[in-house]
C-alpha positions in Angstrom: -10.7 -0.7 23.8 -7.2 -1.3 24.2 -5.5 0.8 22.3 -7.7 4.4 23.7 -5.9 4.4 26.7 -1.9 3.8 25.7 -3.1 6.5 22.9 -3.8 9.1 25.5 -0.7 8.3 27.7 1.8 7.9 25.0 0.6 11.5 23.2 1.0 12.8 26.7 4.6 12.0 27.0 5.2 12.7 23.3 4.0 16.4 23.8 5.8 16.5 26.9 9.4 15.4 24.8 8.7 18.2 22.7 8.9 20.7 25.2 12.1 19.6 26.7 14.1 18.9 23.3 14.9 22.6 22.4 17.8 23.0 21.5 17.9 19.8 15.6 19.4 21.9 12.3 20.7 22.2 9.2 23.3 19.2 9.1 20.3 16.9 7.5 20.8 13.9 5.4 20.8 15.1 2.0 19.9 12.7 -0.8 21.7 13.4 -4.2 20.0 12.3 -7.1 23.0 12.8 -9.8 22.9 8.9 -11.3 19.3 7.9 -10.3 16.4 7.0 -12.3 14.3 10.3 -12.0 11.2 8.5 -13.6 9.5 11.4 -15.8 6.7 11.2 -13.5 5.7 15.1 -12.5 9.5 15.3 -12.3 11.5 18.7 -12.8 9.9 20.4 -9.5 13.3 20.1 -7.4 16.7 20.5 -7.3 19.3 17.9 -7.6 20.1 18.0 -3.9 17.7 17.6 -1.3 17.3 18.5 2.0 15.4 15.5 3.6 15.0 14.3 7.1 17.5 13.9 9.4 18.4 10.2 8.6 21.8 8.0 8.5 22.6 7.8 4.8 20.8 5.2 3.3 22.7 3.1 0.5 20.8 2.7 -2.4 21.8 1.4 -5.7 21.0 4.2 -8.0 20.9 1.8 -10.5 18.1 -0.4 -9.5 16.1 2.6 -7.7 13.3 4.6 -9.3 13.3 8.3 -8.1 10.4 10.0 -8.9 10.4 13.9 -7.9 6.4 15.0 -7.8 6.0 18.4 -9.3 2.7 19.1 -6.8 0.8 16.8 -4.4 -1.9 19.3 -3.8 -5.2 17.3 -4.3 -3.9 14.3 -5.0 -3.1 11.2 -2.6 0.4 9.8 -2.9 -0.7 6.6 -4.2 -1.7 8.9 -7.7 1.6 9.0 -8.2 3.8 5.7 -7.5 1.2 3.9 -9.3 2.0 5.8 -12.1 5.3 3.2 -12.1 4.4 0.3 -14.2 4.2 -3.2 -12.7 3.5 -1.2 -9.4 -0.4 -0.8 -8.4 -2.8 -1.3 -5.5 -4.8 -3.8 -4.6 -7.5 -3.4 -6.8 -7.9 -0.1 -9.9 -9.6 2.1 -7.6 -7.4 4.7 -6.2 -7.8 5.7 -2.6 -10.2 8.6 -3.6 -13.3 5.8 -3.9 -11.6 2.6 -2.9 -12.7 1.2 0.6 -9.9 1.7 3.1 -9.1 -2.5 3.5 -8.5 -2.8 0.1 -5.1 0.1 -0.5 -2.3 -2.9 -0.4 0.7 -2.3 -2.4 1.6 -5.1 -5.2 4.9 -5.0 -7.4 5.6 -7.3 -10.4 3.0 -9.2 -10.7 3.1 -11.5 -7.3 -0.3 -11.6 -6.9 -2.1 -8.7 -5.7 -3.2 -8.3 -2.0 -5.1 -5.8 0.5 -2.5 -6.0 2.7 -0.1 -5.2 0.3 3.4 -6.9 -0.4 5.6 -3.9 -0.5 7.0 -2.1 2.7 6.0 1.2 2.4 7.8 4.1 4.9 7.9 7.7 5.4 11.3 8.9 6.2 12.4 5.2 6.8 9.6 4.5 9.2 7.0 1.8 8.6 3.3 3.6 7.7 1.3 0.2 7.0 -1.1 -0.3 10.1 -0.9 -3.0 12.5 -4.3 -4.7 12.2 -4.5 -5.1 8.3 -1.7 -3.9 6.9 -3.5 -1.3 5.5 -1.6 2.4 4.4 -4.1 5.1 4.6 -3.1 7.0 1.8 -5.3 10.3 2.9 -3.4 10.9 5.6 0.1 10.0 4.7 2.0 13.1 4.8 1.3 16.8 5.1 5.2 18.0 4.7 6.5 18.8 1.1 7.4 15.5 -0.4 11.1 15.7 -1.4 11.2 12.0 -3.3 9.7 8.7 -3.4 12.3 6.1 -3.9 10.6 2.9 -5.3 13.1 -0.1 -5.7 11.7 -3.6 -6.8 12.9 -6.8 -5.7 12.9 -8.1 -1.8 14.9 -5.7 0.5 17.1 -7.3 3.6 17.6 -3.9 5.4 16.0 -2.0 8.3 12.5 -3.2 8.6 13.1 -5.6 5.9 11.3 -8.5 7.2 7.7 -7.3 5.5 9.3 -6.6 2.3 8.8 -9.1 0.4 8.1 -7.7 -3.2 9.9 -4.5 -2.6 9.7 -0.7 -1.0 8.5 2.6 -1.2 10.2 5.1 0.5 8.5 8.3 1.0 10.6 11.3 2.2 10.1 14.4 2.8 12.0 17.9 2.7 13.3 20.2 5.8 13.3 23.7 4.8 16.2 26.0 4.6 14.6 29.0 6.2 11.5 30.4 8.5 8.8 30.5 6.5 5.8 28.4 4.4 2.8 28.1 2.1 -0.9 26.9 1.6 -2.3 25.2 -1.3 -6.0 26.1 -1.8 -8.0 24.0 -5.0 -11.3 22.9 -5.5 -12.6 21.0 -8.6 -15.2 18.6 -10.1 -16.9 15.8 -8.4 -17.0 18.5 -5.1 -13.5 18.8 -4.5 -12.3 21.3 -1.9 -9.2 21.1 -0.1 -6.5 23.5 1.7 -3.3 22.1 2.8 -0.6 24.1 4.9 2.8 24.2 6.1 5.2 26.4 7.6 8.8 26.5 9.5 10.4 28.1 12.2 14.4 28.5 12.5 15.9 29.9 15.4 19.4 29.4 16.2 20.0 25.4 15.6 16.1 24.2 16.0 13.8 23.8 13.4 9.9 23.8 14.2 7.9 22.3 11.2 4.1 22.4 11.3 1.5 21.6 8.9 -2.3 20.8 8.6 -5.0 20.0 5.7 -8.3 19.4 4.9 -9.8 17.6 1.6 -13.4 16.9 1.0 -14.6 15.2 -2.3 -18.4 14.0 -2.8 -16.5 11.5 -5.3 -18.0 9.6 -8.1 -20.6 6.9 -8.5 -19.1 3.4 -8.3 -21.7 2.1 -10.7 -21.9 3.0 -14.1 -25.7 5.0 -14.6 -27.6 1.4 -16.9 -26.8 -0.6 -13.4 -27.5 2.5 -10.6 -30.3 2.3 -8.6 -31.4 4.4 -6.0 -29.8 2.7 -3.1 -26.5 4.0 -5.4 -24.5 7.5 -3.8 -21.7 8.8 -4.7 -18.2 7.3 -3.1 -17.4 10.4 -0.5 -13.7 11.2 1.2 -13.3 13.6 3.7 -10.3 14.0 5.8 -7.9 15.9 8.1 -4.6 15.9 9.0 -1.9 17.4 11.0 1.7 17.1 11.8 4.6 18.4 13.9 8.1 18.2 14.0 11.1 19.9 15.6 14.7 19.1 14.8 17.8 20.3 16.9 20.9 19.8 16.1 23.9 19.7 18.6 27.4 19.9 17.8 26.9 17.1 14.8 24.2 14.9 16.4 20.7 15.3 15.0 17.5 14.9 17.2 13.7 14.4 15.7 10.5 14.2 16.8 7.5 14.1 15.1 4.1 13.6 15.6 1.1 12.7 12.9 -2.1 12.5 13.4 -5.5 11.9 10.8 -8.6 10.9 10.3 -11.1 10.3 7.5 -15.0 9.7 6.9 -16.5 7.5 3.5 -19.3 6.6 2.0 -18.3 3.5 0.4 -21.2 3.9 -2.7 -23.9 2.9 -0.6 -26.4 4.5 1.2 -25.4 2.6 5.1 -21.7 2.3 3.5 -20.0 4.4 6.3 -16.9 4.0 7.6 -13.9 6.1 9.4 -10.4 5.9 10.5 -7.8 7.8 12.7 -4.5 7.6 13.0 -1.8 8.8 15.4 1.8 8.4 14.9 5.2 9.2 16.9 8.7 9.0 15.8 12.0 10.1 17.5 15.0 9.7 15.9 19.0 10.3 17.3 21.4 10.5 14.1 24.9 11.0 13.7 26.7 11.4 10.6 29.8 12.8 11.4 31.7 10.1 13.2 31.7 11.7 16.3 31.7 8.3 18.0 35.0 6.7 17.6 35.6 4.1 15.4 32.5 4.5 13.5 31.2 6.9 10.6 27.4 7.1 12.0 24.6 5.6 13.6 20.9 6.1 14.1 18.0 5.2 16.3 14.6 5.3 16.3 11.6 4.7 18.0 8.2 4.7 17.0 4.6 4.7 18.1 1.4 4.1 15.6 -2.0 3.8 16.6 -5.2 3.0 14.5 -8.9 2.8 15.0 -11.3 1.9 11.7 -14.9 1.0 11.7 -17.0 0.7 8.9 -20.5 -0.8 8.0 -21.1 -3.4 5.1 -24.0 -3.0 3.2 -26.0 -5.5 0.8 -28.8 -4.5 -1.8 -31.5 -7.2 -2.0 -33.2 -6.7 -5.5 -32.3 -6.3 -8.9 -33.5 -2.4 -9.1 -31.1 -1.8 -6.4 -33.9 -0.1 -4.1 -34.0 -2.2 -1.3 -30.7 -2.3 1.3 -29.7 -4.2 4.4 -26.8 -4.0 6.6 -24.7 -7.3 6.6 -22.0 -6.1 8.9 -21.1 -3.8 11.1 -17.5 -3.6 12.2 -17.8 -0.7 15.0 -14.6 -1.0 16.2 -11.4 -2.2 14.6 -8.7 -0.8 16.9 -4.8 -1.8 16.3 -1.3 -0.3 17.7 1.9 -0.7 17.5 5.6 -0.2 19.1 8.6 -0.2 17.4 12.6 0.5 17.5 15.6 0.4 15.5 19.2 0.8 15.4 22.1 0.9 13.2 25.5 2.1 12.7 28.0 2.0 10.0 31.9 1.2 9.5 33.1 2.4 6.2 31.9 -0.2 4.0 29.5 -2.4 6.2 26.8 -1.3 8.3 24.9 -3.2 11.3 21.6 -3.1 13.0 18.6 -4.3 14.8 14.8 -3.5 14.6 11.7 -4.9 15.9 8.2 -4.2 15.6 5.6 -5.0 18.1 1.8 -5.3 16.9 -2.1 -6.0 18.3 -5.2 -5.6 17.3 -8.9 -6.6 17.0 -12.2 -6.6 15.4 -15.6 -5.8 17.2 -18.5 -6.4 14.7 -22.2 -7.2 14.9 -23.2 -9.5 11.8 -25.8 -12.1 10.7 -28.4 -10.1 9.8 -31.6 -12.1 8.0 -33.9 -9.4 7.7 -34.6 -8.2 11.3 -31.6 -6.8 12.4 -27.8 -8.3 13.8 -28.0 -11.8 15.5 -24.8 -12.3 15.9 -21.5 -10.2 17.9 -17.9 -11.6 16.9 -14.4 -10.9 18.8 -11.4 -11.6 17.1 -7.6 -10.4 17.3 -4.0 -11.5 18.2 -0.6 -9.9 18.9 2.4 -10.3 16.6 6.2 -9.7 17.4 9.0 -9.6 14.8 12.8 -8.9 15.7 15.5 -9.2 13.6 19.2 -8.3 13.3 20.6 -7.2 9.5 23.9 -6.5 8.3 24.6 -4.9 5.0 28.3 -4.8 2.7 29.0 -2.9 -0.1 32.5 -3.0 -1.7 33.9 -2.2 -5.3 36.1 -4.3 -6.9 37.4 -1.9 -9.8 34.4 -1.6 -12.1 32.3 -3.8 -10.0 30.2 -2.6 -7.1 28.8 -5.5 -4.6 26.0 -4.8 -2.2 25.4 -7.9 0.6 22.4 -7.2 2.8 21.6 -10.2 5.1 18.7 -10.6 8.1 17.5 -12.6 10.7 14.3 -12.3 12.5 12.2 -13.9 14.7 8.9 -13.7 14.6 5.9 -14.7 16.7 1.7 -14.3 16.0 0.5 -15.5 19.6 -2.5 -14.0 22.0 -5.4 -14.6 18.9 -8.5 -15.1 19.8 -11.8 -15.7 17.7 -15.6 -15.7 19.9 -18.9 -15.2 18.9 -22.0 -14.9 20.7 -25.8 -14.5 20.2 -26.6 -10.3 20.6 -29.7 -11.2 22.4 -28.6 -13.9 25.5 -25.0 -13.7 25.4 -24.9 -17.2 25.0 -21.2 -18.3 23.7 -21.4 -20.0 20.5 -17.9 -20.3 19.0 -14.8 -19.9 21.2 -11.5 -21.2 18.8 -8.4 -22.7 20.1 -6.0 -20.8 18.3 -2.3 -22.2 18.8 0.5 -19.1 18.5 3.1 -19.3 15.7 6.8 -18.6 16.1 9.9 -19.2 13.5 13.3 -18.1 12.7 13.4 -16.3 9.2 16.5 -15.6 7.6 16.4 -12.9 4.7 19.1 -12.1 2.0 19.9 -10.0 -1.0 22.6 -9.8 -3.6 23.6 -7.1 -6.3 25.9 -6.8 -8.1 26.5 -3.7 -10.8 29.3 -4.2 -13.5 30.2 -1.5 -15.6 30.9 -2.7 -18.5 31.7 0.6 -20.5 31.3 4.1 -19.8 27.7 4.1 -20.9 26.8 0.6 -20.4 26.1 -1.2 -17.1 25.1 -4.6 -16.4 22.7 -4.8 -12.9 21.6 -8.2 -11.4 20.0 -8.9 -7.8 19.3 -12.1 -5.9 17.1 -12.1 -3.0 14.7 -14.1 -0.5 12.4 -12.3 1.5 9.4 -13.3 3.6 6.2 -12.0 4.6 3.9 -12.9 7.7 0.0 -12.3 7.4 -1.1 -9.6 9.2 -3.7 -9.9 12.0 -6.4 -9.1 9.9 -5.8 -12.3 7.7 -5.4 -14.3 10.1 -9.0 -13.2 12.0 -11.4 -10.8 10.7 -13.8 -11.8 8.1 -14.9 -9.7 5.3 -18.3 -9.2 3.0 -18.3 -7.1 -0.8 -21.9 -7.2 -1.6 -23.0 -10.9 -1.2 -18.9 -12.2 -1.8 -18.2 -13.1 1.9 -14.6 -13.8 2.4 -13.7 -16.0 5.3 -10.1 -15.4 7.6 -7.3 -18.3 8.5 -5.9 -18.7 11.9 -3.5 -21.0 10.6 -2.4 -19.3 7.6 1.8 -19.6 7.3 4.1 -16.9 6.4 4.9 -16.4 3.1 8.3 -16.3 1.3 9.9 -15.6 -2.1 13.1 -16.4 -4.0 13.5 -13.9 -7.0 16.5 -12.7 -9.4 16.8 -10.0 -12.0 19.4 -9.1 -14.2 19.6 -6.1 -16.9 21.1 -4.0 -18.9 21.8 0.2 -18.0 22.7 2.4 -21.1 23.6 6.1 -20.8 25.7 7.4 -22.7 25.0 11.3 -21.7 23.1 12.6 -18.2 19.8 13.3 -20.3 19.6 9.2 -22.1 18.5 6.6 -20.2 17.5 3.3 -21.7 17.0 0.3 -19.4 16.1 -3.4 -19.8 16.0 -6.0 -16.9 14.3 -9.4 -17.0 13.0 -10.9 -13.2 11.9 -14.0 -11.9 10.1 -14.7 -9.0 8.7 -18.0 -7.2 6.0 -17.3 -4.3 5.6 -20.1 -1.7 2.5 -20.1 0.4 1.1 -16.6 -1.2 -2.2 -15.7 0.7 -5.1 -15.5 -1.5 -8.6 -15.4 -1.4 -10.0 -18.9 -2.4 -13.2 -20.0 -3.5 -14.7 -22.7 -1.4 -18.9 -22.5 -2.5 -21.1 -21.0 -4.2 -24.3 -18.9 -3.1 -27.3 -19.7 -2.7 -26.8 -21.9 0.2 -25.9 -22.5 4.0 -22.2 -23.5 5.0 -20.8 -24.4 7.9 -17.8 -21.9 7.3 -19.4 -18.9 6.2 -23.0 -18.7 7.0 -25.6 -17.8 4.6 -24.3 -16.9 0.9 -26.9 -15.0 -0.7 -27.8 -15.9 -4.4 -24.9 -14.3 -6.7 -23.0 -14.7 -3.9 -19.2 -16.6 -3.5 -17.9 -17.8 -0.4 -14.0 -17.6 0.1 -11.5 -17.9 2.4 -8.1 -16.9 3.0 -5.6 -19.8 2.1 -1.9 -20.0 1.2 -1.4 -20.6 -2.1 1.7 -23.0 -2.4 3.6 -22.2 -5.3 2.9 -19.3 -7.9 5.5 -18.3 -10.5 6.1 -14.4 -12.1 8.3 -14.1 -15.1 9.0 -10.4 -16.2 10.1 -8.2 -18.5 11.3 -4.2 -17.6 11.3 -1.9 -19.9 12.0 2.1 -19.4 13.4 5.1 -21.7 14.2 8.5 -20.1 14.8 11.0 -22.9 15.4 15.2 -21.5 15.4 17.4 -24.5 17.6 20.7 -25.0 15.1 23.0 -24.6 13.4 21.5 -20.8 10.8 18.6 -23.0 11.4 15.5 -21.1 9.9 11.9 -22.3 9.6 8.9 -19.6 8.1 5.8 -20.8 8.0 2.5 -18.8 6.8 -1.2 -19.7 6.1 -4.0 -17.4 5.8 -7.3 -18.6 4.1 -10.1 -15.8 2.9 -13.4 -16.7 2.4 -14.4 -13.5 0.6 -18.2 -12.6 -0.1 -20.8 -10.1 2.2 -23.6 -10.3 1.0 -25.5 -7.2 -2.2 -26.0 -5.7 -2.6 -29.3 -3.8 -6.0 -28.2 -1.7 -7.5 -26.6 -5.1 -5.1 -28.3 -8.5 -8.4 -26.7 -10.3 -6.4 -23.4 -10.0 -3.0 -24.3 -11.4 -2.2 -22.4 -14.5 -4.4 -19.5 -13.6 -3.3 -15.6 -13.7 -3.6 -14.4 -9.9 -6.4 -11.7 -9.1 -5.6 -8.2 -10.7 -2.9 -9.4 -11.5 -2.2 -7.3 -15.4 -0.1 -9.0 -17.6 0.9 -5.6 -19.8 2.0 -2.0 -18.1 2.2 0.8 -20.0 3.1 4.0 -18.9 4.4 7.3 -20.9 5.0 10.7 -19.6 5.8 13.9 -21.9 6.5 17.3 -20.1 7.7 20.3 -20.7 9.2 22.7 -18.2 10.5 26.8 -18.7 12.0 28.2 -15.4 8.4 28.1 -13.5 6.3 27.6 -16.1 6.0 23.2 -16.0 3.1 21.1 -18.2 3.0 17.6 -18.4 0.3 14.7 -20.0 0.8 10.8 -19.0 -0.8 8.1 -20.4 -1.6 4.6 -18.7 -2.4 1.2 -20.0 -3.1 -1.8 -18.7 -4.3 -4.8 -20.2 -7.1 -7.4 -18.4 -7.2 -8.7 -15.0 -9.4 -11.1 -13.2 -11.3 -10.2 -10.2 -11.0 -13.1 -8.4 -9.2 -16.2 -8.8 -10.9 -18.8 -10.8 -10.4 -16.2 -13.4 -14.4 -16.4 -14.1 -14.7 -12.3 -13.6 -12.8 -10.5 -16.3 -12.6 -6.9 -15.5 -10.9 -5.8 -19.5 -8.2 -3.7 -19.9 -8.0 -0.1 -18.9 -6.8 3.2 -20.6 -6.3 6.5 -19.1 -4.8 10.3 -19.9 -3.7 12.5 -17.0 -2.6 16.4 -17.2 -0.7 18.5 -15.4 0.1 22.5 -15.4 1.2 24.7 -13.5 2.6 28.8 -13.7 3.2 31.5 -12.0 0.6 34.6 -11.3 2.8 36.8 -9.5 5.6 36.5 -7.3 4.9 34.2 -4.4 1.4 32.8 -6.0 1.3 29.9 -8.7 -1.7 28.3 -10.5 -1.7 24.5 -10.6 -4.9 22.7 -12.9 -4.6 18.8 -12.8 -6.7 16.6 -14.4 -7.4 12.7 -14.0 -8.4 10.0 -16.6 -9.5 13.7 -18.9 -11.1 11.2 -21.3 -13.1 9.4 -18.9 -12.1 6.3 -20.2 -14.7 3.4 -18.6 -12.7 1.6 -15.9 -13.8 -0.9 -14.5 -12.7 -2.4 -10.5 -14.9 -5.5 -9.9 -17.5 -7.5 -11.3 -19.9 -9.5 -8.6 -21.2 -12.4 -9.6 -24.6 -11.1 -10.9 -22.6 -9.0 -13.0 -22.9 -5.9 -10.9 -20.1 -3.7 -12.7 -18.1 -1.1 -10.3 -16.3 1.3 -12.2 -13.2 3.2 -10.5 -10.7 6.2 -11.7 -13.7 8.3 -13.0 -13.0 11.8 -14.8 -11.7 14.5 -11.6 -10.2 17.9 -13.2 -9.0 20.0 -10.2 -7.2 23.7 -9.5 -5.0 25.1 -6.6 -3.5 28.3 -6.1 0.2 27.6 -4.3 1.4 31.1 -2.1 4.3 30.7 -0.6 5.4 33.2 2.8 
């Protein structure tokens, strides 16, 4: 397809940059986290200051960000942790361990949960979501240490702003001081093995970082053992990753590149259920932070390169002791790619820049399968551009401090195209006239931080934010089971107006208590809507099987979240640390015209109560920790006919040293093996998610 060759060509020239840019250093960007919200979440592993990746500063308000600090990623995907943050989950319960790769979105406060996910996630600034579906492939996120994970809620108007509409996650990781490294080695329950490695060279102002894993898991069973039949296997991850990065620094200008690469194979609970992705990315990155240039204090620019490739086959059982299976889909190639730049610089108090993003992608899939194999072959994809220009202020007017971010992008979905044809003849039987889509979108955020005493601060944000479908949406059907969900070509982009306002009190470094109260009105928020009920033939959808639900994508036009933040960081004398969080969502449709049956209802997994509470303990290496999570009921789908119940889970974490050089990490997940439960199909079909994993690693550093 497409994307194979540029893969090949652009890796080419990637490997070839690397050999020519010898001579990047020590003169990083160095976060400080003096002031921040720490979140107790595996926190205590790192210093105060932290060497991360050669970046332009970014200007966060540490008041409104959420720093969490992980103690050890070994064995655990990064999504573990951020959704430890209440009011912040994925798409469904099901972490990336057992959940199907399509369905790993990001949601924050309660605006309606989707696949693609409504939160711009990046690693070291750059986007990580793919270009097809959205999608953020948690296994193979990152192989380098993980140095912080800033999470701030609300809409952001800065550098790749234009996709955040609820909010971002930025991932970043650490550049080491001197040569050297280590490898984590754990295995555990459920069949997980994994080793993960990485190490550094330093030799005179280059830095060479390299690192490499491997995790297999034969995972749990998705449904619970009074349901399983034999056409029921476990949910399987295995995966591998690798990365590389060199750094030079010369005279006060910083030069990066990097290149990641991954891949992973699943079996999605069902015997058939296969699928597999791979990922390449490329990022290099010019910074200046001294104000070598004249008349400015810094500037940065980047340019990037990710490529993805997924396939995957959907599987439905046909009687009620689950023996009998047959294949319903079979997506053999779902290839995406895309290009993307940016720029900015900054002038004491304001900073400029540009970014654009440049996307395709398509799905290949064989489907309609009656009984005697695939009938059917579909074609569908597009191309989609945005580019935008943002400009950010931030000021202090005595005990005031004023941040102004402001965008404008244009974007553009054009090139889509939807055929499909019989697999025997070839004969053409759907061929779509698909008209492109282009707007100007302007984005905006205000906040403002007052202190009002020495230990009291009052925080408030405006902001309006947008969010265009990804290609997926807009073309590529879906099937869970005998739930077929249909895709909209003519699905608009959707946007959000939100405020928050709260109160900060700390009166010493080691008290935190926090309170903020949000509002947030979605326009035109994609959903999955139902339009008929199986058993039947429709014109839309095809054949729905008994049990089944026919949906389709569809934007929803107004849904209202009101909120309530709650968070309490306590660090005791002798290193015992308590974090506990509360989110508050009562989140609702408003506005329905095409389906008024639907006003008043919750949005899918969408939980009105988050609670989550983290004790630990730490004593110069020796670190322990237990969290406890609580969420209350969601529906799975949104008539709010499939209640899934509320959830309950304990998580562990210790770690100490053996020697010098070797430590002992045991983790363990949901050690209670509390029953929680993902989905519910419409034969009442129960798949259960989060199931009991207790793991060990031995950490050697060299």
């Amino acid at each position: 397809m497409f994307c194979q060759s540029y893969t090949r060509s652009f890796a080419f020239v990637f490997a070839i940059s690397f050999t020519f840019l010898m001579p990047l250093n020590k003169a990083y960007a160095v976060a400080d986290n003096d002031g921040a919200d720490t979140g107790g979440l595996d926190t205590g592993g790192l210093e105060d200051i932290i060497i991360t990746a050669p970046r332009l500063m970014v200007r966060e308000n540490t008041a409104t960000t959420i720093l969490l600090t992980p103690q050890n990623t070994a064995g655990k995907n990064i999504d573990g942790f951020i959704t430890d943050v209440a009011g912040l989950q994925l798409f469904r319960r099901a972490d990336s361990f057992t959940a199907h790769p399509t369905t790993q979105g990001l949601n924050m406060r309660g605006v309606g949960a989707n696949a693609a996910g409504r939160v711009l996630v990046t690693l070291d600034g750059v986007p990580v979501a793919g270009p097809f579906g959205g999608w953020v492939f948690w296994s193979g996120l990152t192989d380098f240490p993980i140095a912080d994970i800033a999470i701030t809620k609300g809409g952001s108007a800065g550098a790749y702003g234009a996709q955040s509409l609820t909010g971002r996650v930025d991932i970043r990781t650490q550049i080491p001081t001197e040569t050297g490294g280590s490898l984590d080695v754990g295995l555990g329950t459920q069949g997980r093995l994994f080793a993960n490695g990485h190490g550094a060279i330093i030799s005179g102002n280059t830095i060479t970082q390299f690192a490499a894993g491997h995790f297999e898991n034969d995972g749990a069973y998705l449904i619970g053992a009074d349901q399983r039949g034999p056409a029921d296997i476990r949910a399987s991850l295995n995966s591998d990753h690798g990365s590389v990065r060199t750094l030079i620094d010369m005279d006060g200008t910083q030069a990066m590149a990097s290149l990641r690469w991954f891949h992973e194979d699943r079996i999605n609970g069902l015997e058939g259920a296969v699928s597999d992705a791979t990922g390449l990315d490329a990022v290099m990155r010019l910074v200046n932070t001294s104000g070598a240039v004249d008349f400015t204090d810094g500037f940065e620019i980047t340019a990037t390169y990710q490529n993805r490739d997924f396939n995957g086959g959907f599987i439905s059982v046909r009687d009620a002791e689950r023996t009998v299976t047959r294949p319903v889909l079979d997506q053999y190639d779902v290839p995406g790619e895309s290009f993307g730049m940016m720029g900015r610089v900054q002038f004491g108090v304001l900073e400029l820049g540009v970014d654009g993003r440049w996307m395709q992608g398509e799905v290949n899939e064989n489907f309609s399968n009656i009984g005697t194999g695939f009938r059917r072959v579909r074609f569908a994809g597009g191309k989609q551009s945005v580019i935008g220009a943002f400009a950010d202020y931030q000021g202090t007017f005595g005990d005031t401090t004023v941040d102004v971010m402001a965008r404008l992008d244009r974007y553009k979905s054009f090139d889509g195209f939807r055929t499909e044809n019989n697999l025997a003849d070839g004969v053409l039987l759907r061929d779509e006239p698909i008209l492109d889509q282009s707007d100007w979108v302007p984005t905006t955020r205000i906040t403002l931080d007052h202190n009002v005493t020495d230990a009291i601060d009052f925080v408030s944000s405006v902001y309006r934010t947008w969010r265009m479908p990804t290609i997926n949406e807009y073309y590529r059907p879906f099937r869970v089971g005998n739930d077929i969900t249909e895709a909209n070509a003519n699905l608009d982009i959707e946007r959000l107006l939100g405020f928050d306002m709260g109160l900060i009190y700390q009166p010493i470094s080691s008290v935190k208590l926090q309170a903020t109260y949000y509002r947030n009105w979605l326009s035109d928020g994609v959903g999955n809507i139902t339009v008929a009920y199986g058993p039947g033939f429709f014109p839309l959808g095809g054949f729905v099987p008994e049990g089944g639900v026919l949906r389709q994508r569809a934007n929803i036009d107004k849904s209202i979240t009101d909120g309530v933040e709650l968070s309490a960081y306590i660090g005791g004398e002798k290193g015992v640390t308590l974090d506990a969080r509360y989110a508050y969502a009562r989140a609702r449709i408003t506005d329905f015209e095409a389906n008024p049956d639907l006003e008043g209802l919750r949005p899918a997994q969408t939980p009105r109560h988050s609670i989550d509470a983290t004790m630990a303990y730490k004593h110069r290496q020796f670190y322990i920790d237990i969290h406890v999570a609580y969420r209350s009921n969601i529906y799975g789908d949104d008539a709010n006919a499939r209640r899934l119940g509320d959830m309950l889970t304990v998580d562990a974490t210790a770690s100490a040293p053996l020697q010098e050089g070797f430590k002992l990490v045991l983790k363990g997940e949901n050690i209670t093996n509390s029953r929680v439960v993902s989905a519910i199909s419409g034969t009442g079909l129960v798949t259960l998610a989060q199931t009991r994993a207790l793991w060990a690693t031995i950490s050697v550093d060299f």
